[in-house]
C-alpha positions as semicolon CSV with decimal commas, in nm:
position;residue;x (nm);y (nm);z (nm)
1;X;0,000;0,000;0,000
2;X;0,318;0,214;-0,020
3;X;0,360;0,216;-0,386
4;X;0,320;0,635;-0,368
5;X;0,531;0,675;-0,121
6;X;0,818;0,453;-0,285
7;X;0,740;0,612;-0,606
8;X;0,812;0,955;-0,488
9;X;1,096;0,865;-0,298
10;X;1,276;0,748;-0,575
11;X;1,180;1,020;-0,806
12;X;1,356;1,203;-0,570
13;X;1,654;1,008;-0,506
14;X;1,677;1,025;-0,899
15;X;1,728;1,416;-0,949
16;X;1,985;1,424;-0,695
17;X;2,194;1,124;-0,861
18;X;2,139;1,300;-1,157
19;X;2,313;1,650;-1,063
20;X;2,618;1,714;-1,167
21;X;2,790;1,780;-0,857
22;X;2,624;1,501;-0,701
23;X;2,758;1,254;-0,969
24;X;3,097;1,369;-0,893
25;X;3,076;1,333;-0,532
26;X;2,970;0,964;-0,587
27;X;3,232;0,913;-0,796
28;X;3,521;1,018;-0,578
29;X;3,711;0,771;-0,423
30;X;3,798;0,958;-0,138
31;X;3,486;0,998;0,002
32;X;3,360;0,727;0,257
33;X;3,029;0,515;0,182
34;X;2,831;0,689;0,477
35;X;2,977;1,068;0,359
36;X;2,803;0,994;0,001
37;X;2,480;0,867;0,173
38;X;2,503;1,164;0,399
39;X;2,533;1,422;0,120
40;X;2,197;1,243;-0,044
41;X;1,986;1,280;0,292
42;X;2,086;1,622;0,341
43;X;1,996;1,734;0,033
44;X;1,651;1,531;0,086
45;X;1,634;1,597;0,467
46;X;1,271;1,541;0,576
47;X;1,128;1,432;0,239
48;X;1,244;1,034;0,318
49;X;1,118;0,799;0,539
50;X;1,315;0,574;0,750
51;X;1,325;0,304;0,503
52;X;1,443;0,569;0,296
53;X;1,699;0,691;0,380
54;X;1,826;0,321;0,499
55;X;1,772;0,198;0,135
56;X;2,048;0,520;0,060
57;X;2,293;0,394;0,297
58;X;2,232;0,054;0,161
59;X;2,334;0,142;-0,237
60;X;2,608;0,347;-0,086
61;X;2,788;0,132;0,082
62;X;2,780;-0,106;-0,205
63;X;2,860;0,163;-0,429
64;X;2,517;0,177;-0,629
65;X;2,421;0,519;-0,633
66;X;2,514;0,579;-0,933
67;X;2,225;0,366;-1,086
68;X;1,941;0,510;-0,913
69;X;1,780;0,666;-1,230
70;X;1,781;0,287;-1,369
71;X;1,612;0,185;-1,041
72;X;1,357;0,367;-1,054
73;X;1,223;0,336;-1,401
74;X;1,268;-0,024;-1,331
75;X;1,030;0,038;-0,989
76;X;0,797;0,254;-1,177
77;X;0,775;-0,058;-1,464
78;X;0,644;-0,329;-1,202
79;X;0,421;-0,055;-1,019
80;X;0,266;0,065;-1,371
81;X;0,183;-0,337;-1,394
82;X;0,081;-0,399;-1,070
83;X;-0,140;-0,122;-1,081
């Protein structure tokens, strides 16, 4: 019953991956895991919920941020055929 809420989540998470200045901060090797998901939360602060922001940390750490645009047309494909 969250399909909404996951939808706009990611929509969100999208535009920041796809910034410029984001992309390069993902991309640098010497930032940490948690600095990256950090930078993504601020920039979202109080527009995620808890699940979230842990899915952030989660592609972060294994270095997946970079394809968030990819997962969510990919989310938005099975919730146009679920719905």
């Amino acid at each position: 019953g969250r399909l909404a809420d996951w939808s706009a989540a990611l929509a969100n998470l999208a535009a920041v991956a796809a910034d410029a200045r984001v992309r390069a901060a993902v991309g640098d090797p010497n930032l940490s895991a948690a600095k990256v998901a950090g930078l993504f939360l601020s920039v979202l602060a109080g527009k995620l919920s808890g699940e979230a922001e842990n899915f952030v940390r989660v592609l972060a750490e294994n270095g997946r941020l970079d394809v968030l645009g990819e997962i969510r047309a990919q989310y938005e494909a099975l919730k146009n055929e679920r719905e």
